[in-house]
Each structure stands twice: as structure tokens, then as C-alpha cells.
Steps between C-alpha positions, in 0.01 A plus 500: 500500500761271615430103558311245368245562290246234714633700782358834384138390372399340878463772650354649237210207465489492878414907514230439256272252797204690539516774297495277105438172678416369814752213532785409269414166438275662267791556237502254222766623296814734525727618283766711563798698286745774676520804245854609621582882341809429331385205297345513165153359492179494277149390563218463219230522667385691836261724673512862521614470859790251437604798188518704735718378740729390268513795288577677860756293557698518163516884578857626542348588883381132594742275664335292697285164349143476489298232644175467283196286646236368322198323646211382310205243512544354204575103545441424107902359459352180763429207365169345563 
């Protein structure tokens, strides 16, 4: 997954118009982190799904990074 890492989540966003959203002007918030193989990493707290993949790709078998989205209605972190 060579490139920039705003590079790789366009397209990515931009395949998701009409099948999570209808327009992408509906996003409010991204955020984004490459999980690259060979590089140590540890998260605290995720979903089943996000375990997964990750456990998948610390396998001796995985070499390729994993793109995980997450897209949720929850607009609590705005301020009012």
C-alpha cells in the first residue's frame, strides 16, 4: 500500500457514495492510521471486526496492511 496515506482513503470514501452514504459531504470526521506489517503497534480498545483484521495481519502469512473503516452516527464529540 504504497503512497500517501490521504491518497489511499479517497477512493476508499469515494467507493462508499451510495452504498453507506449518499454524498460525501456527509462525513464530519475522519481519522486515519496505516497499520504497516512490520511495525509494532497496540490498540486498547476496538471492535471485534478491527481484532480481527489485525490479528490476521500479525500472522506470519499477512503481509500486506489493513485499511479499517469505521462509520457511525454518533456526533456527541460536537460542540453545541
Amino acid at each position: 500500500m504504497g503512497g500517501d496515506i490521504d491518497n489511499i482513503v479517497k477512493p476508499i470514501l469515494d467507493a462508499l457514495i451510495g452504498v453507506v452514504y449518499l454524498d460525501d459531504q456527509m462525513i464530519e470526521m475522519v481519522t486515519v492510521q496505516k497499520f504497516e506489517p512490520d511495525i509494532a503497534w497496540e490498540i486498547s480498545s476496538q471492535s471485534q471486526q478491527l481484532a480481527s483484521a489485525l490479528d490476521h495481519m500479525s500472522s506470519s502469512e499477512a503481509s500486506t496492511p489493513v485499511v479499517y473503516v469505521h462509520i457511525a452516527d454518533d456526533l456527541s464529540w460536537r460542540r453545541r
